[in-house]
N, C-alpha and C positions, 0 to 999 in steps of 0.2 A: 665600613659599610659596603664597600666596593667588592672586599673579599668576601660577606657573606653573600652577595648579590649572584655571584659568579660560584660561588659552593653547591647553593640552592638550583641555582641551572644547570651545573653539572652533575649534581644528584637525579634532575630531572628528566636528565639527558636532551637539556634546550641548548641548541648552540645559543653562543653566546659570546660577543669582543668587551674588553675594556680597554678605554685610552689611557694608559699610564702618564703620570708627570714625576720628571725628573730635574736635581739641576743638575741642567747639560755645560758643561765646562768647554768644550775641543769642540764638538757636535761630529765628530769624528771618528768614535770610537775607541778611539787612545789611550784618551788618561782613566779610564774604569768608573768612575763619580756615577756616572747612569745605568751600570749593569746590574739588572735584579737576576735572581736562582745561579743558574750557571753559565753565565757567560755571556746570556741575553741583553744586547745595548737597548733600551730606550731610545737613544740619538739616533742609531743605524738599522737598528732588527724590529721597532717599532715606531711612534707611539701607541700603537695598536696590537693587542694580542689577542688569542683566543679563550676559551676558557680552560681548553686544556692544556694547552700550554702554561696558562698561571698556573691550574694546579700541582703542574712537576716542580716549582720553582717554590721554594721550603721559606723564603724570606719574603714570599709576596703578603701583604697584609701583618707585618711582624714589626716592622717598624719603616721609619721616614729619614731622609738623610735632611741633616741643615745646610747653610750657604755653602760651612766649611768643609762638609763631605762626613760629617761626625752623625752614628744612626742613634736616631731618636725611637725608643722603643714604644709602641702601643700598650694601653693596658685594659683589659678587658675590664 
């Protein structure tokens, strides 16, 4: 829902932020568990993004990671 919310905004050219949630393992940035697209921490570089920022990022709205860090895929 999240990613179509921020699709349609930036179709519309509405700014737009989403708070991402992650588990944060370190809160650090270290161990990678929280990084969506390329390189982007959750822990460090948000909880807060904008919308074009998610849009560069190919893994946001694609799936969810569990406790153990294993990605749980979406399915439309």
């Amino acid at each position: 829902m999240m990613k179509k919310i921020v699709d349609i905004c930036n179709e519309r050219e509405i700014y737009v932020e989403a708070s991402l949630e992650r588990f944060v393992k370190c809160a650090l940035g270290i161990c990678g568990q929280c990084v969506i697209g390329k390189g982007l921490r959750v822990c460090t570089d948000g909880p807060v993004f904008d919308g074009k920022t998610l849009a560069g990022c190919a893994d946001f709205g694609v799936f969810r990671r569990d406790e153990s860090g294993k990605k749980i895929y979406f399915h439309e």
